[in-house]
SEPAPA-417173 format. One record per residue (C-alpha): residue in three letters; residue number from 0; z, x, y. Coordinates in nm, 3 decimals. Example, Ala and Ser with C-alpha at 12.3 -4.5 7.8 and 13.67 -1.06 7.14 Angstrom:
BEGIN
PT bapa segu      pz      px      py
PT  ALA    0   0.780   1.230  -0.450
PT  SER    1   0.714   1.367  -0.106
This chain:
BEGIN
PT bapa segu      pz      px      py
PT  UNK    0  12.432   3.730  -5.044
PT  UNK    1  12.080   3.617  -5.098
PT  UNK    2  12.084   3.873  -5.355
PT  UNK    3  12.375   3.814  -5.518
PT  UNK    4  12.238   3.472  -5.592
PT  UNK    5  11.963   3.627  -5.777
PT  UNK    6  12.185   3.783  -6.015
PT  UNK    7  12.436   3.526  -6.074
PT  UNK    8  12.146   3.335  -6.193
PT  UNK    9  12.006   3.568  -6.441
PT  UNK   10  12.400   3.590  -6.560
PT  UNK   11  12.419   3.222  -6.548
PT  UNK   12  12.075   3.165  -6.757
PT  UNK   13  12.305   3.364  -7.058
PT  UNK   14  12.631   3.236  -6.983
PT  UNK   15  12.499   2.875  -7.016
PT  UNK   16  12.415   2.932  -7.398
PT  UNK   17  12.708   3.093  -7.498
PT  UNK   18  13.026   2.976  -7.281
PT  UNK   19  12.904   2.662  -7.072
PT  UNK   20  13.257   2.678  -6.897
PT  UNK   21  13.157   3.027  -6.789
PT  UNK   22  12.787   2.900  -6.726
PT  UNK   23  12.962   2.587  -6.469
PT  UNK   24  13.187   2.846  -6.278
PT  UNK   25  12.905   3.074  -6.210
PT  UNK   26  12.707   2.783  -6.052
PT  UNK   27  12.975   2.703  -5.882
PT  UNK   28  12.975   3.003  -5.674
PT  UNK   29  12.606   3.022  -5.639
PT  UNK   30  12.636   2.684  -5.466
PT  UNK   31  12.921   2.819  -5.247
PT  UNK   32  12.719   3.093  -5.133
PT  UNK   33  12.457   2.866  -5.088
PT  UNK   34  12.637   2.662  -4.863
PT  UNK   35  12.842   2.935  -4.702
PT  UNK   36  12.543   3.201  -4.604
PT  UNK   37  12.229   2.972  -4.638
PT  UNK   38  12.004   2.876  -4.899
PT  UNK   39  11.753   3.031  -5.084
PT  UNK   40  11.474   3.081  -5.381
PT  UNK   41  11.783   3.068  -5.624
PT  UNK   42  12.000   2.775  -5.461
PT  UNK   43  11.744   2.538  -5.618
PT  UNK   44  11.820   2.696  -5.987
PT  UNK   45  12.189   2.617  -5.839
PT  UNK   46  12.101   2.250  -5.747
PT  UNK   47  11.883   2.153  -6.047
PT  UNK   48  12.189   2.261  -6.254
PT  UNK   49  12.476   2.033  -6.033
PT  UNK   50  12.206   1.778  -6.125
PT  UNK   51  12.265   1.857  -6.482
PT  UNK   52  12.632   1.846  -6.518
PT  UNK   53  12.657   1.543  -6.274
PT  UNK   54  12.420   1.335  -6.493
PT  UNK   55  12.492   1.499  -6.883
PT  UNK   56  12.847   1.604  -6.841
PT  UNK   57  13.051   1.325  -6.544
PT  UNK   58  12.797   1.110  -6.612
PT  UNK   59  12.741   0.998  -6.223
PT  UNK   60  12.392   0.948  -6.251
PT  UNK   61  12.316   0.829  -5.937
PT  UNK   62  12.463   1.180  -5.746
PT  UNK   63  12.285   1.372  -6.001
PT  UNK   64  11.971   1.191  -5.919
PT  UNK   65  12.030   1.269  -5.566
PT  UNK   66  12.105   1.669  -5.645
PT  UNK   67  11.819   1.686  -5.847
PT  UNK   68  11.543   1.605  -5.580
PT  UNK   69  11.714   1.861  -5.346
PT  UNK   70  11.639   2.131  -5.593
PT  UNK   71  11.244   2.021  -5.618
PT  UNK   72  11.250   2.021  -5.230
PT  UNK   73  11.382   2.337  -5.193
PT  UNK   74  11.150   2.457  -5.508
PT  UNK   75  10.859   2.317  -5.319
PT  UNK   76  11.063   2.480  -4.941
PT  UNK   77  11.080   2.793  -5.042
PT  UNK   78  10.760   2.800  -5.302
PT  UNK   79  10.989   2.968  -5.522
PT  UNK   80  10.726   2.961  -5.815
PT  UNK   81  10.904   3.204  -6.031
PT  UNK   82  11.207   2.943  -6.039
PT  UNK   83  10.971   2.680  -6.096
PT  UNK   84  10.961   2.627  -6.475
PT  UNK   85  11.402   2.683  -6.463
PT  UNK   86  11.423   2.445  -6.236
PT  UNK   87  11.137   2.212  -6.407
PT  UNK   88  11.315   2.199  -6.742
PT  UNK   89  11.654   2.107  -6.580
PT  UNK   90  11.524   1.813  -6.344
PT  UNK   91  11.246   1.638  -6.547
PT  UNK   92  11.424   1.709  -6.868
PT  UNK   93  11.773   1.654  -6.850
PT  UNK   94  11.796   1.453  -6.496
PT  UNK   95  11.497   1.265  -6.433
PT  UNK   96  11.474   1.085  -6.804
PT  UNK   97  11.810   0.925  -6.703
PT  UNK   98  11.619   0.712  -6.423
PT  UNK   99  11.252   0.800  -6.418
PT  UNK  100  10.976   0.678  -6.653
PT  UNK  101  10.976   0.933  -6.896
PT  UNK  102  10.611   0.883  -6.926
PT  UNK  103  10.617   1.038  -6.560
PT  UNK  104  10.807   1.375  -6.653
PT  UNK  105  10.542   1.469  -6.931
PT  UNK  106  10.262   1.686  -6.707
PT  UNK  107  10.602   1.825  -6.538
PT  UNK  108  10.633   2.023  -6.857
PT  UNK  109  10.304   2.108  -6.878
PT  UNK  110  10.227   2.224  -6.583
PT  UNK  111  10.555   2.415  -6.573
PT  UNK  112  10.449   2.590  -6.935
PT  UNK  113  10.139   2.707  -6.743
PT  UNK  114  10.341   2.865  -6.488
PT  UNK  115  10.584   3.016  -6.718
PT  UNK  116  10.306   3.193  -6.932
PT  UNK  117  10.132   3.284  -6.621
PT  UNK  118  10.495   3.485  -6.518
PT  UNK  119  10.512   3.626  -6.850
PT  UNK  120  10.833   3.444  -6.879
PT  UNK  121  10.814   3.295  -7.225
PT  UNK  122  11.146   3.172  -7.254
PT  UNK  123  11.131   2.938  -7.037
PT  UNK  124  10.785   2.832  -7.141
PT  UNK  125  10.946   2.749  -7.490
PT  UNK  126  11.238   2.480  -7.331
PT  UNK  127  10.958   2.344  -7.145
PT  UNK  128  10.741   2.283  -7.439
PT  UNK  129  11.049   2.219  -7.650
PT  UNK  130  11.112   1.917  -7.414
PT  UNK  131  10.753   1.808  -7.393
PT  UNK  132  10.838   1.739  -7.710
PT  UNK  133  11.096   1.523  -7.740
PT  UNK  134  10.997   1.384  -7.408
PT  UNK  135  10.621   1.312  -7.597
PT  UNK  136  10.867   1.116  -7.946
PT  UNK  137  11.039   0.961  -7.699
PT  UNK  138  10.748   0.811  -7.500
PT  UNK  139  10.528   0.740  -7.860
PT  UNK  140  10.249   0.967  -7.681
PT  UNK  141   9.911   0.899  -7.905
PT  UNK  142   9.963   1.078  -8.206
PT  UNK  143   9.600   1.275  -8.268
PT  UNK  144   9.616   1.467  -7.944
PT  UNK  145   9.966   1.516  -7.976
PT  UNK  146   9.941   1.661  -8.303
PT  UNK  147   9.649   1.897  -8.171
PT  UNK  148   9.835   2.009  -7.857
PT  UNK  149  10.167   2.098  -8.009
PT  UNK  150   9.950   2.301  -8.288
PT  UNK  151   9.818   2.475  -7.979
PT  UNK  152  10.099   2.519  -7.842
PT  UNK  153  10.271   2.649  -8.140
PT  UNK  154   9.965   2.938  -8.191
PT  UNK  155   9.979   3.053  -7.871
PT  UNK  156  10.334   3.119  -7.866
PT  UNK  157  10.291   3.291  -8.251
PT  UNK  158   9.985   3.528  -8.041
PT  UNK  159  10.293   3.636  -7.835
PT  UNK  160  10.492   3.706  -8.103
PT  UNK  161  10.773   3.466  -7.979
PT  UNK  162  11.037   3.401  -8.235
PT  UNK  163  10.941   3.020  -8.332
PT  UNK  164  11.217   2.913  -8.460
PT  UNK  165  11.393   2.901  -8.085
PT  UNK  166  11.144   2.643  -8.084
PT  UNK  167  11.144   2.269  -8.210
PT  UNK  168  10.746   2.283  -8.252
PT  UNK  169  10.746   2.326  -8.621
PT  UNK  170  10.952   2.027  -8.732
PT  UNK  171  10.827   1.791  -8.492
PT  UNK  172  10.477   1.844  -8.563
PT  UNK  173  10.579   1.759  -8.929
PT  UNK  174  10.750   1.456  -8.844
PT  UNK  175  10.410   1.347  -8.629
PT  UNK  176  10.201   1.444  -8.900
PT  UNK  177  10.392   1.263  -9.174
PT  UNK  178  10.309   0.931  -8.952
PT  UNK  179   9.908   1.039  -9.027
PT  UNK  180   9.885   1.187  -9.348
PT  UNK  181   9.764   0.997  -9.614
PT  UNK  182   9.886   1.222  -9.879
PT  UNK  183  10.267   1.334 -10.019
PT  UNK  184  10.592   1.218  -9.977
PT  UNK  185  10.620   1.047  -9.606
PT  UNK  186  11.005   1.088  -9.573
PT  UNK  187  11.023   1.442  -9.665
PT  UNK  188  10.932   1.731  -9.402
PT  UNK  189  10.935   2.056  -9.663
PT  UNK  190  10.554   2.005  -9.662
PT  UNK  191  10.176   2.106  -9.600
PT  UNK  192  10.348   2.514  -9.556
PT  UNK  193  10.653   2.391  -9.340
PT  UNK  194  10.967   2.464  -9.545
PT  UNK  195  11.251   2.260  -9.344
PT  UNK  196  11.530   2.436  -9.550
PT  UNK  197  11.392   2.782  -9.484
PT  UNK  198  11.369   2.738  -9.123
PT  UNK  199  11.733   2.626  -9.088
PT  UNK  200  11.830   2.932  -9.253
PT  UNK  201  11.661   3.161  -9.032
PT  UNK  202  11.761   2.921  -8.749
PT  UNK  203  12.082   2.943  -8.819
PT  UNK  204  12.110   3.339  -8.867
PT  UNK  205  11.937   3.400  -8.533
PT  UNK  206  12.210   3.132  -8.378
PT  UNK  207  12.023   2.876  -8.321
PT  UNK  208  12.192   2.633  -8.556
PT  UNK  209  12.184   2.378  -8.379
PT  UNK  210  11.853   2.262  -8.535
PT  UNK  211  11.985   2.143  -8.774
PT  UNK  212  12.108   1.824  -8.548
PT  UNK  213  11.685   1.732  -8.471
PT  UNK  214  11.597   1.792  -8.826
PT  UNK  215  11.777   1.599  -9.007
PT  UNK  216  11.758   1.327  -8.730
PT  UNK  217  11.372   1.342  -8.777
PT  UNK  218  11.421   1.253  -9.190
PT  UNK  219  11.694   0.948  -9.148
PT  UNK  220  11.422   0.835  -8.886
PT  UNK  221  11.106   0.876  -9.137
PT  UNK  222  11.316   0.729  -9.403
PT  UNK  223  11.404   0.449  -9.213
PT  UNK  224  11.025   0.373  -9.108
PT  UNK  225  10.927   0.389  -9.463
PT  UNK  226  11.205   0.206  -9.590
PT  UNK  227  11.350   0.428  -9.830
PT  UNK  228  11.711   0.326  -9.746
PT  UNK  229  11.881   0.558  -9.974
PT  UNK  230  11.770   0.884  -9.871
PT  UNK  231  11.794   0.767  -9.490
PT  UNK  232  12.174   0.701  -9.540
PT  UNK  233  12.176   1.018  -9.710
PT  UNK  234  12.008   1.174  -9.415
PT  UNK  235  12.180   1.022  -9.155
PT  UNK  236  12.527   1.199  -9.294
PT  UNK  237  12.337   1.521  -9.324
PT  UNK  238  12.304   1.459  -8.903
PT  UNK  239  12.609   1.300  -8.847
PT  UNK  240  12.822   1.673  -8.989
PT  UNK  241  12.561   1.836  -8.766
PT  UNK  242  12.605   1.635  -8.467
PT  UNK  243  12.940   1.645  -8.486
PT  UNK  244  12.938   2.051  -8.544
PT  UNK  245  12.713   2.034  -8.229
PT  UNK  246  12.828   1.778  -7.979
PT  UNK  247  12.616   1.668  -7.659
PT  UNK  248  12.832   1.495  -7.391
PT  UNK  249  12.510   1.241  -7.376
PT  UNK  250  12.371   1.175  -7.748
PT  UNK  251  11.956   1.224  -7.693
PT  UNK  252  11.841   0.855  -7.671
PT  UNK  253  11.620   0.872  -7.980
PT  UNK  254  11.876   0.973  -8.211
PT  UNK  255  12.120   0.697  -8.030
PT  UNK  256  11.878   0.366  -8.054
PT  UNK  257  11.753   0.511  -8.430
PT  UNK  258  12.106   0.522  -8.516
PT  UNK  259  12.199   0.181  -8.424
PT  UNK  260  11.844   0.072  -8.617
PT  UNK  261  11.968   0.224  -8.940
PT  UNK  262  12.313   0.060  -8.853
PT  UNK  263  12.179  -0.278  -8.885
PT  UNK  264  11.939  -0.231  -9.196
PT  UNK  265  12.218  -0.078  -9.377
PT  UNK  266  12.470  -0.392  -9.352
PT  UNK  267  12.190  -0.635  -9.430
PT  UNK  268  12.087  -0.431  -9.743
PT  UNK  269  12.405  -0.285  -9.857
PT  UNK  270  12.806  -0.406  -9.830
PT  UNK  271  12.898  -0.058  -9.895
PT  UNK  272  13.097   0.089  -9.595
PT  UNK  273  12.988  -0.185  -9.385
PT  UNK  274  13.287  -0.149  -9.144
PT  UNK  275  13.137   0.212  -9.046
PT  UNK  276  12.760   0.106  -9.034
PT  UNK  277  12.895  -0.219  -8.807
PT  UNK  278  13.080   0.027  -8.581
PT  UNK  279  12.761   0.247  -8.560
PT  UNK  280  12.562  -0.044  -8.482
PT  UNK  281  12.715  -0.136  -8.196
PT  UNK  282  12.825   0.165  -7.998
PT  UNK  283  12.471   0.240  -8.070
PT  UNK  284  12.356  -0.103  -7.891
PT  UNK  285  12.611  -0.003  -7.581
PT  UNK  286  12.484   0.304  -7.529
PT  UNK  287  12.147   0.171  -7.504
PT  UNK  288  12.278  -0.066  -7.221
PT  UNK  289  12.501   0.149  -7.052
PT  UNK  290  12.127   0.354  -7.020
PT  UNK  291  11.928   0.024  -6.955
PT  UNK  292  12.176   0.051  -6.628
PT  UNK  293  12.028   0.336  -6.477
PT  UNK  294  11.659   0.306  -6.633
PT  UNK  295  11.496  -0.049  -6.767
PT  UNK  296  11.160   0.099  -6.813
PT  UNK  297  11.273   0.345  -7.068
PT  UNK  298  11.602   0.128  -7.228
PT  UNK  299  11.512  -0.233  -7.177
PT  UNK  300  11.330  -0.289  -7.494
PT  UNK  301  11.555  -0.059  -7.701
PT  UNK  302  11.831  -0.261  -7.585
PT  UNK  303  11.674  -0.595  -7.654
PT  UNK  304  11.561  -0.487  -8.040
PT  UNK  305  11.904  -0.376  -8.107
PT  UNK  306  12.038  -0.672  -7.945
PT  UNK  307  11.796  -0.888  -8.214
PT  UNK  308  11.892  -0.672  -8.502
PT  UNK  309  12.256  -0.739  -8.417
PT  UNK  310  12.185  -1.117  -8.416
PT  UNK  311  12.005  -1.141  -8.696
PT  UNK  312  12.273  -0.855  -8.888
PT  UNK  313  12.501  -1.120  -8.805
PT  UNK  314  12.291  -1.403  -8.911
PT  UNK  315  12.216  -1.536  -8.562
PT  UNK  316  11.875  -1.670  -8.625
PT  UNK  317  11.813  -1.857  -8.248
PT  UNK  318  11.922  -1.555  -8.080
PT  UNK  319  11.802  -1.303  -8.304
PT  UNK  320  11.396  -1.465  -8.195
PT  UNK  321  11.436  -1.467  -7.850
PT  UNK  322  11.549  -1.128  -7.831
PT  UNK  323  11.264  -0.996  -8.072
PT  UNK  324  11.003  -1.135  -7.855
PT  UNK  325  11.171  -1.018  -7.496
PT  UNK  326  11.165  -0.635  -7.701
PT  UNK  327  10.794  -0.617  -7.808
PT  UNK  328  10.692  -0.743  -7.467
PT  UNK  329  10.907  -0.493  -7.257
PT  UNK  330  10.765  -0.231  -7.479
PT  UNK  331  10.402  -0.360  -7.409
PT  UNK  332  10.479  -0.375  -7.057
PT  UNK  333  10.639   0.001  -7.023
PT  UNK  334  10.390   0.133  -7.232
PT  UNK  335  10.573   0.202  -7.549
PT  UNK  336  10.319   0.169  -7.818
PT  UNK  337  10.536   0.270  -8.094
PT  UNK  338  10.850   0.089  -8.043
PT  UNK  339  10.626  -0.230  -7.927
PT  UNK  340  10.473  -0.194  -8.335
PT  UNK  341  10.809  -0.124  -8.505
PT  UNK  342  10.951  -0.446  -8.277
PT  UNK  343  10.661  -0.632  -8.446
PT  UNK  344  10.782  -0.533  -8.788
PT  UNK  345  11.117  -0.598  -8.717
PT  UNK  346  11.009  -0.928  -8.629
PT  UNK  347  10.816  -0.977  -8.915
PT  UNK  348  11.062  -0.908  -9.148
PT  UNK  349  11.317  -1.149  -8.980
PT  UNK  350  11.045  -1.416  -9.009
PT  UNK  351  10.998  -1.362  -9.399
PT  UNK  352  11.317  -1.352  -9.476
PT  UNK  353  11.601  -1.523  -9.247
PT  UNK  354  11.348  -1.774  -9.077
PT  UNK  355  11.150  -1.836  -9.354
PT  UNK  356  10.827  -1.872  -9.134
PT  UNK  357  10.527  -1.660  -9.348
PT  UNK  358  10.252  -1.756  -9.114
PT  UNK  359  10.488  -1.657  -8.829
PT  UNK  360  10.600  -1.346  -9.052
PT  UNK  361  10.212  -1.250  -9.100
PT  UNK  362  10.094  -1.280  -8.743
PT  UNK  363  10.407  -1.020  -8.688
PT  UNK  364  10.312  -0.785  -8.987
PT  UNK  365   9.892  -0.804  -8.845
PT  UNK  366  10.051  -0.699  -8.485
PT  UNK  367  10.283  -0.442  -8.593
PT  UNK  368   9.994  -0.273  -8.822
PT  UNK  369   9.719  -0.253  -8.560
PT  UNK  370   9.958  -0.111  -8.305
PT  UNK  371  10.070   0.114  -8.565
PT  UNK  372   9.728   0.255  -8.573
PT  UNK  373   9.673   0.212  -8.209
PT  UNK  374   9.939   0.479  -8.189
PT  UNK  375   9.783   0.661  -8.454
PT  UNK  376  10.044   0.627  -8.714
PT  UNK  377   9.784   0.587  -8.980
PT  UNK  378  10.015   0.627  -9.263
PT  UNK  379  10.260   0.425  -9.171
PT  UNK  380  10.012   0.162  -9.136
PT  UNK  381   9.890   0.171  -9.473
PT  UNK  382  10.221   0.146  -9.542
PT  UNK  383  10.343  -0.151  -9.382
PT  UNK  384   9.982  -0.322  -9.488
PT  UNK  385  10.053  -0.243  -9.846
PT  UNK  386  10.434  -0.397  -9.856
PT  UNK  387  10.341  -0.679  -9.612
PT  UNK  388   9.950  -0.763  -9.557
PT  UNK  389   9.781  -0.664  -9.933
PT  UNK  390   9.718  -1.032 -10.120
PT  UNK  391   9.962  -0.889 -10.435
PT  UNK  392  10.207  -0.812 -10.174
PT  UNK  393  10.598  -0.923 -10.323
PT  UNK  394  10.734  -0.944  -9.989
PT  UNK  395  10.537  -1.253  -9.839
């Protein structure tokens, strides 16, 4: 039966892209042989999955929690080290983000990309690295070594002749790199030898269309941060017919709380369609609570910077301040450096305009911009200096 275990799992690895009802009954039965003859190396690949479906799919966080420690005991039990990166990509990227630090799940992927490339089992070093790196946006990880890692990441793979565009590498390291460069267009990716359009194509012909979702995700976002409004609406549609073409039971939290963030820009700036962008907003905002539930550390000061966009969308001045100020210091506290300098722009351009307070406005603008380049985000802090900081600046 042991046996048999091992094989529904090497079905279940391929039944999981292609027919995820097919994937859940096979894991089914690999726990009931678990529990029925005894466990095993593969009854933690079993485990680490009813973690998966409990947390992303019923949405019972707390039992998938619970499920998804069994399956690292019984990893570290059994030193099944050949299930180790499976089992790796399931807990500390799908499970552990829920409740966890996500800070704390980043050498988790690391050290299980080691392992993989040590087995020879590059598939699985790929979803490892591919959530590193979303784990890394999601955490604002320093950009420079970032930027260097997931280049060396993205070579080695290429020196095993891996197909790269299973992997999110290429666009993300585009998106990091439009933060730093001082040169080109900031809110377009089809740059410095990446061709975005390209890569969907071949993306999509090797079925792996969903890409298309984190792309276009990535340019709302960098239009947002450097405020070209039109082509982030623009953008945002773009992700909104691929999201919806590719649904996830649980939106990824980046593209939720950047959602809501364009939400509330977009009815202060525009009265087109403000009835959708409204809605947005504020499923957007309960989302982020609903996950501020389960996790503080890695929602609380999401949750408050929606809650002061909301307020101040909505031209709630008093509440709009408080809420501002608990959001950049949550995100000092948890160690959010990028979301603790776009709360102090956020701030900054409340103060300027619906408060009225420059000197209050500037003090924002000078915070925002050094932890802008704190992070490393030195081109979006050139940025923000030029609209906000330079003495012919318009906007003070």
């Amino acid at each position: 039966k042991h046996e048999a275990n091992q094989i529904l799992q090497l079905l279940c690895v391929h039944a999981l892209k292609w027919n995820t009802d097919l994937g859940a009954l096979i894991i089914f039965r690999m726990l009931r042989i678990s529990m029925q003859y005894g466990l095993s190396k593969a009854s933690c690949f079993a485990f680490s999955n009813i973690s998966m479906m409990l947390c992303c799919t019923v949405g019972d966080i707390r039992r998938g929690y619970e499920y998804g420690k069994l399956a690292l005991k019984l990893l570290e039990r059994f030193n099944a080290r050949e299930h180790l990166p499976r089992v790796y990509v399931t807990v500390y990227g799908l499970v552990y983000p829920y409740t966890e630090p996500c800070q704390a799940c980043l050498p988790s992927h690391q050290h299980a990309y080691k392992v993989a490339m040590e087995l020879g089992d590059i598939e699985w070093a790929v979803q490892n690295v591919n959530l590193y790196t979303l784990v890394a946006m999601q955490c604002g990880s320093k950009l420079g070594p970032l930027i260097q890692e997931l280049k060396n990441y993205l070579q080695e793979l290429k020196d095993f002749n891996h197909l790269i565009i299973t992997t999110i590498i290429p666009p993300t390291l585009q998106y990091f790199k439009n933060l730093v460069d001082p040169e080109g267009n900031p809110t377009v990716l089809c740059r410095d030898g990446f061709d975005m359009e390209s890569f969907l194509q071949q993306a999509e012909e090797n079925s792996f269309a969903n890409l298309h979702r984190h792309c276009y995700f990535m340019c709302f976002l960098l239009a947002y941060l450097f405020d070209d409004m039109e082509r982030a609406r623009e953008m945002y549609h773009r992700y909104d017919k691929a999201e919806k073409s590719f649904p996830l039971t649980n939106p990824l939290p980046d593209e939720v709380f950047a959602s809501g963030l364009l939400a509330t820009a977009t009815v202060r700036s525009s009265e087109d369609n403000a009835l959708f962008w409204r809605r947005i907003a504020h499923d957007s905002h309960s989302n982020v609570c609903r996950r501020c539930e389960n996790s503080s550390w890695n929602n609380q000061h999401r949750m408050h910077l929606l809650t002061a966009e909301i307020a101040y969308m909505n031209g709630d001045a008093e509440a709009a301040a408080v809420s501002y100020g608990l959001a950049i210091t949550s995100a000092g506290e948890h160690k959010f450096l990028h979301e603790k300098a776009l709360a102090y722009e956020r701030a900054g351009i409340f103060y300027a305009d619906a408060g009225h307070d420059f000197e209050e406005a500037r003090k924002h603008f000078e915070l925002a911009h050094s932890s802008y380049l704190e992070w490393g985000a030195t081109r979006k802090a050139s940025d923000l200096a030029s609209k906000f900081l330079s003495p012919c600046s318009q906007n003070l």
